[in-house]
C-alpha positions as CSV (number, residue, x, y, z in Angstrom):
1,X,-1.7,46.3,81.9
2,X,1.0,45.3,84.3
3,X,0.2,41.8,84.0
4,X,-0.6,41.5,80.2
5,X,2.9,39.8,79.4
6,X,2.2,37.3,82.1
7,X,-1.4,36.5,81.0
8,X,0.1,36.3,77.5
9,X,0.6,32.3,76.7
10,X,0.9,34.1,72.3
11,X,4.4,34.9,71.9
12,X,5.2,38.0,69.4
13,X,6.4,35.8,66.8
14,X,5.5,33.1,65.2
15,X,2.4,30.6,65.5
16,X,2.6,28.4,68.0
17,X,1.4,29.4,71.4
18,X,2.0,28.0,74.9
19,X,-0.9,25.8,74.7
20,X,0.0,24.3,71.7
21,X,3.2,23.4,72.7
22,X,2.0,21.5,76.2
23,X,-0.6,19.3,74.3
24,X,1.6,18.4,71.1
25,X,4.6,17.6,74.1
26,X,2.2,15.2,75.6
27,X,1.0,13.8,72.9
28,X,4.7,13.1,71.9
29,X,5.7,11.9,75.5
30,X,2.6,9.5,75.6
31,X,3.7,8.1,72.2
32,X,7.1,8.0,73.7
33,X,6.1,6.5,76.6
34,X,3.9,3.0,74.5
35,X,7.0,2.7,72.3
36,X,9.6,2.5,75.3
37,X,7.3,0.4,77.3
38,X,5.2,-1.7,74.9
39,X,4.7,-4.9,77.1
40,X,2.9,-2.9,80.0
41,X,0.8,-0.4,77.7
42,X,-2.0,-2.5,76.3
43,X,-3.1,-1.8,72.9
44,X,0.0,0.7,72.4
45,X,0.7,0.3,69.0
46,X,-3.8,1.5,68.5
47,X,-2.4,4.5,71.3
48,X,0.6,5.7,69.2
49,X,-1.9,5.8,65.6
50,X,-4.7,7.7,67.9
51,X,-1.9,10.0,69.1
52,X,-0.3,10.9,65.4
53,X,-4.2,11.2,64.3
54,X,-5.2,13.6,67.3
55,X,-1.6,15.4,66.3
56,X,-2.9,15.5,62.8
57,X,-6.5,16.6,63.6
58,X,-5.2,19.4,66.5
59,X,-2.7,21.4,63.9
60,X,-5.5,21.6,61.1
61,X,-7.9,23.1,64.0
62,X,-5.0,25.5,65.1
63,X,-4.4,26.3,61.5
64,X,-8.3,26.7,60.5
65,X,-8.2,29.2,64.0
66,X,-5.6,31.5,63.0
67,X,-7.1,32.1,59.9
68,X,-10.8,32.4,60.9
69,X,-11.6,36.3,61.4
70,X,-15.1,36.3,62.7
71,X,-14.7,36.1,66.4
72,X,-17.4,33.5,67.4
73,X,-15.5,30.9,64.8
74,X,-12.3,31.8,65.9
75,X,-13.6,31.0,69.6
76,X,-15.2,27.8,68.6
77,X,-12.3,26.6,66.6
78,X,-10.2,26.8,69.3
79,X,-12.1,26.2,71.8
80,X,-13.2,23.2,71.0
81,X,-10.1,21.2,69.5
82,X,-8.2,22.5,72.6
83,X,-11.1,21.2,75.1
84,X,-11.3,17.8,73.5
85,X,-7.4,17.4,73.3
86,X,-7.5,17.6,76.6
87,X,-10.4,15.0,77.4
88,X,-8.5,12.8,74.9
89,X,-5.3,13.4,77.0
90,X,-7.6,12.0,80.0
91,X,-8.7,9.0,78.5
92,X,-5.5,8.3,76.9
93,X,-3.7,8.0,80.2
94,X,-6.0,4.7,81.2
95,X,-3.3,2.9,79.3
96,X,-0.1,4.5,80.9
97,X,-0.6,4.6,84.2
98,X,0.7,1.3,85.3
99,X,3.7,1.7,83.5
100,X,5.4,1.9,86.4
101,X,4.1,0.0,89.1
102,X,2.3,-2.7,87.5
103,X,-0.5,-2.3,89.8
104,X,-2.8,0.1,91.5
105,X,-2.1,1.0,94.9
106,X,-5.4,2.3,96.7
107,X,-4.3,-0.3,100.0
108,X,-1.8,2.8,100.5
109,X,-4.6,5.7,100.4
110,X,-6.8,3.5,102.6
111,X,-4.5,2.7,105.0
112,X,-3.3,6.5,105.3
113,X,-6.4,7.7,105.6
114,X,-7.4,5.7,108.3
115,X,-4.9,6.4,110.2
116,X,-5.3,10.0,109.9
117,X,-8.9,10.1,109.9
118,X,-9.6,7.0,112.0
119,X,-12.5,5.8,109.7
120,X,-12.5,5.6,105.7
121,X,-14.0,9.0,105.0
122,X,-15.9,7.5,101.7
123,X,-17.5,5.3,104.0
124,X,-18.0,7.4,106.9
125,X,-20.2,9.9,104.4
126,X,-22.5,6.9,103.6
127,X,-24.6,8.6,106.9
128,X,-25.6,11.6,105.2
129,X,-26.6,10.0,102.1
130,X,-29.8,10.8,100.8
131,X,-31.4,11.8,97.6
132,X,-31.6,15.7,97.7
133,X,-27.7,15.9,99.2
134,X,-26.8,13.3,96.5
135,X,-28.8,15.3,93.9
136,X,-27.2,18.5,94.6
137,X,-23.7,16.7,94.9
138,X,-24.1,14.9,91.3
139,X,-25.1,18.4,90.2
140,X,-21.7,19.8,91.3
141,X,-19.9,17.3,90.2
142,X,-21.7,17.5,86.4
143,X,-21.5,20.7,86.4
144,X,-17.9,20.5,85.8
145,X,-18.5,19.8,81.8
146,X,-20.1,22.7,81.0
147,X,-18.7,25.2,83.3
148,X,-15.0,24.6,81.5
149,X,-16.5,26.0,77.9
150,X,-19.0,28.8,79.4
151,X,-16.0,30.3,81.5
152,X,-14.0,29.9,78.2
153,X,-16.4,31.9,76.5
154,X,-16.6,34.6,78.9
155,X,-13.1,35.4,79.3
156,X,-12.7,35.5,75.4
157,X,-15.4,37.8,74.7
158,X,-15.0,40.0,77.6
159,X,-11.4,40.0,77.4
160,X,-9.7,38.8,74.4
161,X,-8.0,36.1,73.4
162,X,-4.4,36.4,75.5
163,X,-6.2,35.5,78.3
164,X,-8.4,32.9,77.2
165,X,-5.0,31.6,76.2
166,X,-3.8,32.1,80.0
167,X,-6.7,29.8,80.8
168,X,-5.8,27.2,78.6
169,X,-2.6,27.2,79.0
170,X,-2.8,26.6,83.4
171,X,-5.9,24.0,82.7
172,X,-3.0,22.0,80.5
173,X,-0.4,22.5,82.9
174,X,-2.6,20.9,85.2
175,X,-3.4,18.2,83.3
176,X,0.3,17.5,82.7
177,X,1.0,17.6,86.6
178,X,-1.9,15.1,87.5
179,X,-1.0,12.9,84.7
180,X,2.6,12.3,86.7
181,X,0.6,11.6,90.1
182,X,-1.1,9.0,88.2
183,X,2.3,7.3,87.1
184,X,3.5,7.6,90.5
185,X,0.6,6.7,92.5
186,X,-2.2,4.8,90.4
187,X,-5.0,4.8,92.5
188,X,-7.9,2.9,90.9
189,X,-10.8,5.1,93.6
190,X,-12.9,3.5,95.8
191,X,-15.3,2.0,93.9
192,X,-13.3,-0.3,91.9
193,X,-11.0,-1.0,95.6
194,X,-13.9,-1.2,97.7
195,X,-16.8,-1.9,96.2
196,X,-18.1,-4.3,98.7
197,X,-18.0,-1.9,101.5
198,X,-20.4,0.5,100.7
199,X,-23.8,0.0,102.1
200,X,-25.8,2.8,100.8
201,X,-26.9,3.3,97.5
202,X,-26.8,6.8,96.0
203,X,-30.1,7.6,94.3
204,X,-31.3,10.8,93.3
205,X,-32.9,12.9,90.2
206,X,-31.5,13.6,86.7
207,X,-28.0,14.6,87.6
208,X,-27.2,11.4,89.6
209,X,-28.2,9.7,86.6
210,X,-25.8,11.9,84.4
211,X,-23.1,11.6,87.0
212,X,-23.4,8.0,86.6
213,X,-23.5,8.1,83.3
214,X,-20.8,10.2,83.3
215,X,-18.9,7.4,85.6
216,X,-19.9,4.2,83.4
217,X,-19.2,5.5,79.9
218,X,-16.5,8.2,80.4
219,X,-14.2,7.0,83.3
220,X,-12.1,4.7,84.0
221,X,-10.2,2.8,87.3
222,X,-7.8,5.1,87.6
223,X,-6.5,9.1,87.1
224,X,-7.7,9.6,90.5
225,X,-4.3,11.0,92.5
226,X,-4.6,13.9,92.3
227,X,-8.3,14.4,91.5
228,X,-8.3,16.6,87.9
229,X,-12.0,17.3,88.8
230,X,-11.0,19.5,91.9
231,X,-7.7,20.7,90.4
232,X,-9.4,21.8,87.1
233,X,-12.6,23.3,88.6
234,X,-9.9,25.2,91.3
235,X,-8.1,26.4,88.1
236,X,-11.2,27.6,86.3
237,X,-12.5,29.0,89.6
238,X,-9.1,31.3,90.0
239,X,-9.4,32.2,86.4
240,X,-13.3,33.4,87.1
241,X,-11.1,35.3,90.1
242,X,-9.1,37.2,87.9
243,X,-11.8,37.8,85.4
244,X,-15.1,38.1,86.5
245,X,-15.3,38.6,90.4
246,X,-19.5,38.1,90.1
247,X,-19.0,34.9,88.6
248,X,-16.1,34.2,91.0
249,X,-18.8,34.2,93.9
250,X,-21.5,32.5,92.2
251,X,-19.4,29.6,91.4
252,X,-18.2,29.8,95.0
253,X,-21.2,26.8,96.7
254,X,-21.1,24.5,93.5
255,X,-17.1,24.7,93.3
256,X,-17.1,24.0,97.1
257,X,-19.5,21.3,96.6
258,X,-18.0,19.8,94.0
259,X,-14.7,19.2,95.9
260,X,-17.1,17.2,98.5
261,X,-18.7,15.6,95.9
262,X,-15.5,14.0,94.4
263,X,-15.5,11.5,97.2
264,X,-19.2,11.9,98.8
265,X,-20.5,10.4,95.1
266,X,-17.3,7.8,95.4
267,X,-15.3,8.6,91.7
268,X,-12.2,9.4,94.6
269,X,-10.9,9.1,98.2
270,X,-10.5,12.5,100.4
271,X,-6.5,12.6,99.4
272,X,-7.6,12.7,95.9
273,X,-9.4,15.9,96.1
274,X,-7.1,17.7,98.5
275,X,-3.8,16.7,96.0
276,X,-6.2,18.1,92.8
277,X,-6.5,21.2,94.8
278,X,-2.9,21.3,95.8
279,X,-2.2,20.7,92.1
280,X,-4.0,23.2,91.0
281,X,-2.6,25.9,93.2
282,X,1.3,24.5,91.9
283,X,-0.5,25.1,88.0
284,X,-1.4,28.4,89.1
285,X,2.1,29.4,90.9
286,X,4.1,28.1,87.7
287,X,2.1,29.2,85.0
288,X,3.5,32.7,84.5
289,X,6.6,31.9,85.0
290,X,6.5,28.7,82.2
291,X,4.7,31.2,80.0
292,X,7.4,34.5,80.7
293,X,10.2,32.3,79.7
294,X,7.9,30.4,76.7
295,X,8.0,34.2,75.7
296,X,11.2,35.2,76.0
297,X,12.6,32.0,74.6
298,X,10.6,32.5,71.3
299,X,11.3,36.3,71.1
300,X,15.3,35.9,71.3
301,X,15.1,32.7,69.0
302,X,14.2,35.6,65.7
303,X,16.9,37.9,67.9
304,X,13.9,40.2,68.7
């Protein structure tokens, strides 16, 4: 009960929550973003129409959510518009994130890392490469997808919709804080900087053939510093934490594995996965603190 204004993202007034408010701000500073730098966004005239259509599409789903009353609709309804707004914030970054640099700049992760390490970690894993480790590491990595709805739905009907909201709310804070690393520091990941160098192919069942899947038709050079993978999954795997301490420890060798298997199946160097952890523990440190003051400012704005 002591926590239930800080796991609160709903304000007492009005409609708009929290996690409304982070994905239509993106969506207005990635529209911002193509119409201030239209030379080096390509195709942003096409990005600013998708953005005003996923704008469009998101406030009918919130509004078609607040009026559902049976609670399996309400979840789905905002589950899902929420989920994909996110993914389309992902893909929609492919076009932003070399607004500043021109360029991606993987020589600089490569060259760290080798000095720290002494080898190219990526490359160094190619040892232990075979098809059951890259099977169970494709596995980890995949199950990523699903876990982010299934936790979802276990927080909602277990404990309501405030913290469901919590959830969202962190995962999109997240989001927002990797987008800026990918501004800052594009990093196209290893396989697009290196692909020569790698030796070893990685063969294995059905999930290595999802995860690559996964990489040909999903992903993109780039949003790789910080890794969201490892900073969303640490964010979900908090959440289960808070939530649902059995699930907390069952997730506990796939989210594990699923860190090593950012850069053991190559989508991102070492760095990437320890800034998406990092990242993830700066979401979950400012999160309360956004969503207290998201509170109080809508509660003294009707002089409540």
């Amino acid at each position: 009960a002591a926590d239930a204004s800080i796991d609160s993202p709903r304000g007492r007034l009005g409609w708009l929550s929290a996690t409304d408010a982070i994905i239509l701000a993106t969506l207005a500073l990635f529209t911002a973003l193509a119409l201030l730098f239209p030379a080096r966004v390509t195709g942003w005239a096409a990005l600013v129409g998708n953005n005003l259509a996923v704008t469009v599409a998101y406030l009918l789903f919130a509004a078609l959510a607040r009026r559902a009353r049976r609670k399996p609709l309400k979840f789905l309804l905002r589950m899902l518009p929420v989920t994909l707004a996110y993914g389309y914030l992902f893909v929609a970054m492919d076009r932003l994130q070399l607004i500043l640099h021109g360029r991606f700049l993987d020589g600089l992760i490569l060259r760290f890392e080798a000095a720290v390490f002494g080898v190219q970690p990526v490359l160094w894993l190619e040892q232990f490469t075979r098809p059951a480790v890259t099977e169970w590491m494709m596995f980890a990595y995949v199950f990523y997808f699903p876990m982010y709805p299934l936790l979802c739905g276990l927080i909602y009907f277990r404990h309501g919709e405030e913290p469901m909201e919590n959830y969202f709310f962190t995962l999109g804070l997240t989001n927002i804080l990797c987008d800026i690393g990918f501004i800052l520091l594009p990093v196209a990941g290893p396989l697009t900087a290196i692909p020569g160098q790698f030796t070893v192919p990685l063969r294995g069942g059905l999930f290595t053939w999802l995860g690559e899947l996964i990489r040909s038709d999903l992903q993109f050079p780039g949003g790789s510093l910080p890794s969201p993978h490892c900073a969303a999954a640490t964010v979900m795997w908090v959440m289960a934490w808070r939530h649902c301490r059995p699930v907390f420890w069952m997730l506990l060798p796939v989210v594990l594995s699923l860190y090593v298997s950012t850069f053991f199946c190559r989508y991102h160097y070492l760095s990437d996965a320890v800034a998406g952890i990092a990242t993830a523990g700066a979401a979950v440190f400012l999160a309360p603190r956004l969503l207290n003051g998201w509170n109080r400012w809508r509660a003294s704005s009707r002089g409540t």
